[in-house]
N, C-alpha and C positions, 0 to 999 in steps of 0.2 A: 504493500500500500504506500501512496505516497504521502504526502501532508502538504495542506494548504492552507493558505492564510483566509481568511474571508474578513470584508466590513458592510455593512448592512442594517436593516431595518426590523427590531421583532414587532412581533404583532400589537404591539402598543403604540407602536411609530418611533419608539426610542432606538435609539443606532447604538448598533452592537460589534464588536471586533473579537476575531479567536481565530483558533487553528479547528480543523476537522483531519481525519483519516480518511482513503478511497484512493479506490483504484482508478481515478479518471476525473477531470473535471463534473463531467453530467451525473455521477453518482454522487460528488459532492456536494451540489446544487440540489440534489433530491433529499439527501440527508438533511439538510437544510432546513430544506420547506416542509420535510417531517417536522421539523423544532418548531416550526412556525416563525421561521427564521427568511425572510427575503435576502437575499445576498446582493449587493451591488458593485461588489470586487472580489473575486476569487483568483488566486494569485501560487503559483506552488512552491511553498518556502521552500529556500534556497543556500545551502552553507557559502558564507563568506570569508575570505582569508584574509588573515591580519598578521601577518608574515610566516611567525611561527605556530602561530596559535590561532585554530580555526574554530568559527562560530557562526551561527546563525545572524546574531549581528554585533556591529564592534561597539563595543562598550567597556567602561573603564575597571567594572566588577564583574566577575564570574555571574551566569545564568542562575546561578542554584548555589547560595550560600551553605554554610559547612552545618546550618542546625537543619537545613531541610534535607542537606547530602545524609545527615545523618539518620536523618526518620525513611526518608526514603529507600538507603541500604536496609534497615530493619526490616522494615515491609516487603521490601522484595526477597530478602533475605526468609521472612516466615514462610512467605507463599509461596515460597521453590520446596521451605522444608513439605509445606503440606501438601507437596506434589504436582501444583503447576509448572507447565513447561514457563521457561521464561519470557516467552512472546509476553504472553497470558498474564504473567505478573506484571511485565511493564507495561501493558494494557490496561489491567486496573489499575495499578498507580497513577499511569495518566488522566485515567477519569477524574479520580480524587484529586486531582492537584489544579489550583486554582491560577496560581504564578502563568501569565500566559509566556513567559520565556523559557520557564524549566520546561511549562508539557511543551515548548518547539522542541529542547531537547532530550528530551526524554523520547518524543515521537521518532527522532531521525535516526536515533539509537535505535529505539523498536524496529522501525525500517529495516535499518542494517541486519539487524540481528535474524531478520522474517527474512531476507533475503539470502541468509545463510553465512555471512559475517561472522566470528566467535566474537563473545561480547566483551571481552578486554578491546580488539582492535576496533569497534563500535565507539567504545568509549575513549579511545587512542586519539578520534575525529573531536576529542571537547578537551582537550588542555586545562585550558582555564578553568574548566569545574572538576575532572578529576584529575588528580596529579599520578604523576608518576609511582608513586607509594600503594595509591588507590587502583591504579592498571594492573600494578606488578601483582597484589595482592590476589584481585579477581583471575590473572592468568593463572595462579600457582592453584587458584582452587578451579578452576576449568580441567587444568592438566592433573589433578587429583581427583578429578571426581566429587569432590565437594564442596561446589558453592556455595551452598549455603551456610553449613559453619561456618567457611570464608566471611562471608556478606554481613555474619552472627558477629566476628569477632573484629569485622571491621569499625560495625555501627557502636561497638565498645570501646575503641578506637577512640572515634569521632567524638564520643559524647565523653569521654574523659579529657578530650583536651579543648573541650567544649568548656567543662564547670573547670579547670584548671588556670582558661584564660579569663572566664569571668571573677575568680578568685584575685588574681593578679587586678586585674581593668578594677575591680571594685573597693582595694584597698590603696588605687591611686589618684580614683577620685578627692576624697579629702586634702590632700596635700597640695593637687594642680587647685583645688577651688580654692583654697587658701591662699598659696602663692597670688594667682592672679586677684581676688579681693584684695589682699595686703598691699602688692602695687599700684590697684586703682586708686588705694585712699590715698597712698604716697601721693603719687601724681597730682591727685585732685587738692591734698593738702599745700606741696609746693607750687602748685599751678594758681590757685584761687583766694587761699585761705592765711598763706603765710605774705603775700604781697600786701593784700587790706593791715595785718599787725603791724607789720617790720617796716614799713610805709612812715608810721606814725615817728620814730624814730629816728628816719633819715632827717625829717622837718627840723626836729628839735637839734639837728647841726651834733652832734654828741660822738664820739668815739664809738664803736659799736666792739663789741667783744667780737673775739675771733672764732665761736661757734655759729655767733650770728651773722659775721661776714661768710660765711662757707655756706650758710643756710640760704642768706641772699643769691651767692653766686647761684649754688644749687636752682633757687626758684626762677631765677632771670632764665639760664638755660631750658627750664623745661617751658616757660611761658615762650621763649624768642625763639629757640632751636629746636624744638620738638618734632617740627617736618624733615630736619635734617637728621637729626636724634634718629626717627622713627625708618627713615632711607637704610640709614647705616646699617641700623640691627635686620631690616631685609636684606641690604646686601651681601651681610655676615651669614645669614640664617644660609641662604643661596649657594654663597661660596661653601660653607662649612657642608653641606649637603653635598655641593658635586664632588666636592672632595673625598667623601665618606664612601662614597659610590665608585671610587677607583678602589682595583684591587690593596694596591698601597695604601691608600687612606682607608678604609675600610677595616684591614688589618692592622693599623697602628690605633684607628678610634676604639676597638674591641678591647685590644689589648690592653688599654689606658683605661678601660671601662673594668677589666678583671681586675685589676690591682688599687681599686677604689674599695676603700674601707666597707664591709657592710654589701656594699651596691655588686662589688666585685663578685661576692660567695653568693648573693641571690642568683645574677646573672649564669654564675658558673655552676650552679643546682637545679636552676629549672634547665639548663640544656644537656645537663647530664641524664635528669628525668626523661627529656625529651627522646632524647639517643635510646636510653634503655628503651623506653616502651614502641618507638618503631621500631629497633631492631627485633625487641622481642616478638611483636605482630609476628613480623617480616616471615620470621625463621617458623612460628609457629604456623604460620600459612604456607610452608613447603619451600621458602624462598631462600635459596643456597647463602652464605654467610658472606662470601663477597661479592654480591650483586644487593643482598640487606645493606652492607657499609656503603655501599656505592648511594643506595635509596636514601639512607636514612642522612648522608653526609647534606642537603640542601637544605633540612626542617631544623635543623640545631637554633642557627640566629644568629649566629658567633663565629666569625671566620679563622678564630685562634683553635678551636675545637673543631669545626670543619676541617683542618689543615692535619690536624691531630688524628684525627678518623682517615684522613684520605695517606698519609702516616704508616696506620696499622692495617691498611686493606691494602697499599705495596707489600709490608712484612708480612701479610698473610698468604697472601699470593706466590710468593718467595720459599713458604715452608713452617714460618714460623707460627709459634702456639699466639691464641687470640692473648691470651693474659701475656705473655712474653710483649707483645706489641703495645700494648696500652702500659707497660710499663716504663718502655723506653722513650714516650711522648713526653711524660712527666706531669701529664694533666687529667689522671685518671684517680682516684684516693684509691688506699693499697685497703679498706675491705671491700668496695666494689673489685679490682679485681682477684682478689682472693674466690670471690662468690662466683666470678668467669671462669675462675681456675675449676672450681666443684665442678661448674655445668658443664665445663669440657671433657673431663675426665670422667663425669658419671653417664655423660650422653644427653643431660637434660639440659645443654645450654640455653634453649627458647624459654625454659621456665622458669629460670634461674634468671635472666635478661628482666622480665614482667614480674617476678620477685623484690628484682632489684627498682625497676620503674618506681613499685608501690610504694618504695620507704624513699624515696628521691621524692617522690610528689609529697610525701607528708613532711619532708624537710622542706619544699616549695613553701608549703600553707604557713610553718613556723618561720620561716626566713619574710613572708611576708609580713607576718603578724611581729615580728622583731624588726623590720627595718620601717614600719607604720608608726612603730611605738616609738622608733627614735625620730622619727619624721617630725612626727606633732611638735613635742620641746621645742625640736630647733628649730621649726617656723614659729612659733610663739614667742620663743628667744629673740629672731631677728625683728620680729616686726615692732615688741617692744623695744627694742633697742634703736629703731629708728623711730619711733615714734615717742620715744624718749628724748632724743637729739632735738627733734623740731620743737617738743618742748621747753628744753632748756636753753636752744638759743633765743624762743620767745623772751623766756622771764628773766634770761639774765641783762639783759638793759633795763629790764623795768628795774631790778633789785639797784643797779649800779644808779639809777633815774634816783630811786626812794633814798638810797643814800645821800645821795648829790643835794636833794630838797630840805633832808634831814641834816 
């Protein structure tokens, strides 16, 4: 079947847009006007190419974000166990699914797949929504014979690194809304509120103390220079970004990001958790242990640690034991691989990997909950501390004033 766009009129005269399935334009046009659907453009979606990465159409996010990837692998993933061929699953999921860009893709997948396609390379044709992690996964359970555990242990996957980043995102909300309120009042205090005071003072011709000459300077800047102020930190933010973005700056801002107090061992715990639990996937879904280092080396974050895996996937490929490699990086702690070392030698390396994942994610949730707690002080700290400054060079002319009269 093929898939077609339609826009058109329902029977209420409200205008309507979707995709349909059929073998032919005239059978779609009929399905249609079953729905009670007049068509006024029937059109047959089309994949577009956007260099490397092919879609239905180019846009700047994936079709099918990672909490609907994730319900939708479950779903399909049940209904192969309870013995739908897979046409059939991704046929009812399409129904269900309201997103008119996932069912495009979702349908052209179906397509492929009804035309005899295997459905790794189906999905091979959407990049952007499933990654490379998510191909390799579904092929290892094609070539096994078990999709569905596959699809089982995917959607457990997804949904763990699902509540993992909303744990992160939701213990740094407080800190960006602090920072940013504490600058606004800065701003607003030297922009507005310290000019009307310190005004008064200039009149009366009088020496001004040197907290309140710097407080001055400070408020002339943000009143007179703020456009130029505000260029620069774009222009910094711009540079500092393309910078980041070359291999070499990339690898040096990492690096400088590890060996930050606190920031460094968050950083270097949620990517170690990271590593564990794709690799563990990986290997648990059939996926040989260097083509898993290969996979898992893009999702880390960190290109000091990516460099470090790509490392022990030449030493492994070479001969050497997986523990043997991760020790000679220097970036791996010695009882993670102690617990590599068990799962080689017992044979259970994939379950020893997802072992190791679960106690790296509960150091995640503690490292958050320890680098929050230090957070708050030290934005409480700063902001009194400058809003202590604008204080005292308010009052210290008044003091030196009441002297002067007394």
């Amino acid at each position: 079947m093929a898939v077609y766009e339609y826009a058109g009129l329902d029977g209420k005269g409200k205008e309507v847009s979707g995709i349909i399935e059929a073998d032919n334009p005239r059978l779609a046009r009929s399905r249609l006007k079953a729905e009670g659907i007049f068509a006024s453009s029937l059109e047959e979606a089309k994949v577009k190419s956007t260099g490397k990465e092919r879609s239905f159409n180019i846009s700047f996010r994936p079709a099918i974000g990672v909490g609907e990837l994730a319900l939708v692998t479950r779903q399909v993933g049940t209904l192969i166990d309870a013995g739908l061929p897979l046409v059939d699953a991704l046929g009812s999921i399409i129904e269900q699914t309201e997103a008119s860009r996932s069912r495009r893709v979702l349908s052209q997948i179906r397509q492929k797949v009804n035309e005899g396609m295997t459905f790794h390379d189906a999905l091979a044709e959407h990049p952007r929504e499933f990654s490379s992690f998510y191909r390799n996964m579904v092929r290892a359970g094609e070539a096994g014979g078990d999709l569905a555990m596959v699809l089982d242990r995917l959607a457990d996957f997804l949904e763990s690194s699902i509540a993992l980043k909303r744990k992160v995102q939701a213990a740094m909300i407080y800190p960006i809304i602090m920072t940013l309120l504490g600058a606004g009042i800065l701003i607003y205090l030297l922009g507005s509120v310290v000019p009307q005071v310190t005004g008064i003072f200039e009149d009366l011709g009088r020496a001004l103390p040197a907290p309140t000459k710097l407080l001055l300077l400070l408020s002339d800047g943000v009143r007179e220079y703020w456009f130029i102020g505000l260029i620069a930190l774009i222009a910094l933010f711009i540079g500092l970004s393309s910078w980041v973005r070359t291999p070499k700056g990339r690898y040096t801002f990492h690096s400088f990001l590890l060996k930050l107090p606190r920031v460094g061992n968050f950083i270097r715990v949620t990517a170690l958790a990271r590593f564990a639990k794709t690799l563990g996937t990986l290997t648990t879904g059939g996926v040989n242990l260097l083509n898993a280092l290969e996979i898992s080396q893009p999702v880390l974050g960190n290109a000091v640690i990516e460099k470090a895996i790509e490392e022990i996937r030449e030493d492994v490929r070479e001969g050497k034991s997986f523990r043997a490699a991760m020790q000679k990086t220097g970036h791996f702690p010695s009882e993670m691989r102690q617990m590599v070392g068990v799962g080689e030698e017992s044979g259970a390396l994939d379950r020893m990997l997802l072992k190791i994942a679960q106690g790296y994610e509960a150091r995640v949730e503690a490292a958050v909950a320890s680098l929050t707690a230090l957070l708050e002080p030290l934005m409480i700290l700063a902001m009194g501390v400058a809003v202590g400054f604008v204080v005292l060079a308010i009052l210290l002319p008044i003091f030196d004033l009441t002297e002067a009269l007394g």
